[in-house]
C-alpha positions as CSV (number, residue, x, y, z in Angstrom):
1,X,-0.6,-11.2,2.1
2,X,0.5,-13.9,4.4
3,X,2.2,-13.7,7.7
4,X,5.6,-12.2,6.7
5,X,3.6,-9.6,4.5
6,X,4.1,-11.7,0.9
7,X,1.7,-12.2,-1.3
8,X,2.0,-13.9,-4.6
9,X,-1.1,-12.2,-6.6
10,X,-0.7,-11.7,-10.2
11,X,-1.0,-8.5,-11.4
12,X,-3.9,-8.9,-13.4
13,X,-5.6,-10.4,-10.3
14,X,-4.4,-7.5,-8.2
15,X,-5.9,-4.9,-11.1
16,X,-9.3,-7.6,-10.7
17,X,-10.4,-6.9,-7.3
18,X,-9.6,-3.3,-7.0
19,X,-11.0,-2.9,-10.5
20,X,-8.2,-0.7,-11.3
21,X,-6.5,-0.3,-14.8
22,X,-2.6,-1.8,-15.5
23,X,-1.1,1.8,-16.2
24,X,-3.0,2.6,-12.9
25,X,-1.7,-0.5,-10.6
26,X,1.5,0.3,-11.9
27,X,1.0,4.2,-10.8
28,X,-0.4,3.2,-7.3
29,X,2.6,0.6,-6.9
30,X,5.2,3.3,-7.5
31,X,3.8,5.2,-5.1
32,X,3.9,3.0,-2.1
33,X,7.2,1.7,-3.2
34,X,8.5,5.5,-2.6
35,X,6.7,5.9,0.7
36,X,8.3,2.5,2.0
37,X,4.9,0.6,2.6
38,X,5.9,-2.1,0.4
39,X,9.2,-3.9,-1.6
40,X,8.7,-5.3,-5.0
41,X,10.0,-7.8,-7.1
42,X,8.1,-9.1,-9.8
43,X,5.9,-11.0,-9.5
44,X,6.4,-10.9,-5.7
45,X,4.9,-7.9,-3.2
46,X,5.7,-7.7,0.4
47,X,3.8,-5.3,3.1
48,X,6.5,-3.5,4.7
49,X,6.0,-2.6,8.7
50,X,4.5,1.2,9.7
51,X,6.7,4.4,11.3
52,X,5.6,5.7,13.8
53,X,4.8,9.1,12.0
54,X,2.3,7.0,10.0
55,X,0.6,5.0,12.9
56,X,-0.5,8.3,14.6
57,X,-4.6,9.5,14.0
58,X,-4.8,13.1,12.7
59,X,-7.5,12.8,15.7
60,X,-4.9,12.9,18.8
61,X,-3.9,8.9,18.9
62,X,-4.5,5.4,17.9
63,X,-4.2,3.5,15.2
64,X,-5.3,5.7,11.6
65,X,-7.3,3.6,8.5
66,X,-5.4,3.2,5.7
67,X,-7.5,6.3,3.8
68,X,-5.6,8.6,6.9
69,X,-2.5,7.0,5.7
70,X,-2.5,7.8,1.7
71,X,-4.0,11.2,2.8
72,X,-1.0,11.8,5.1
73,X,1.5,10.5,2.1
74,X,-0.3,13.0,-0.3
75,X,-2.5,10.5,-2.1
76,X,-6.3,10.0,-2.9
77,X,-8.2,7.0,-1.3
């Protein structure tokens, strides 16, 4: 993504480098669309900013990875 969080990646680029299916991508995208980490329009995908609820470590503080942050929304990484 860019500065403001945009990035103009195809889907079948997107699908490319995390080697994951289309039916897949498209599961994956409506997930983070419901947890609010990212707005949509096609063929556009912006990185929406963190809560506080999701910038907190399991571990008592800090900044979590990205895997703390699907496992907190209920999701495998």
């Amino acid at each position: 993504a860019d500065a403001r969080g945009l990035s103009f990646y195809s889907e079948r680029s997107i699908g490319r480098y995390l080697t994951m299916a289309a039916d897949r991508l498209d599961s994956a995208r409506k997930e983070l669309l419901r947890a609010d980490l990212i707005a949509y329009q096609h063929p556009i995908y912006q990185v929406l900013s963190l809560d506080g609820s999701l910038l907190s470590s399991e571990r008592g503080g800090g900044i979590c990875s990205i895997k703390e942050i699907f496992k907190q929304l209920g999701g495998a990484a």
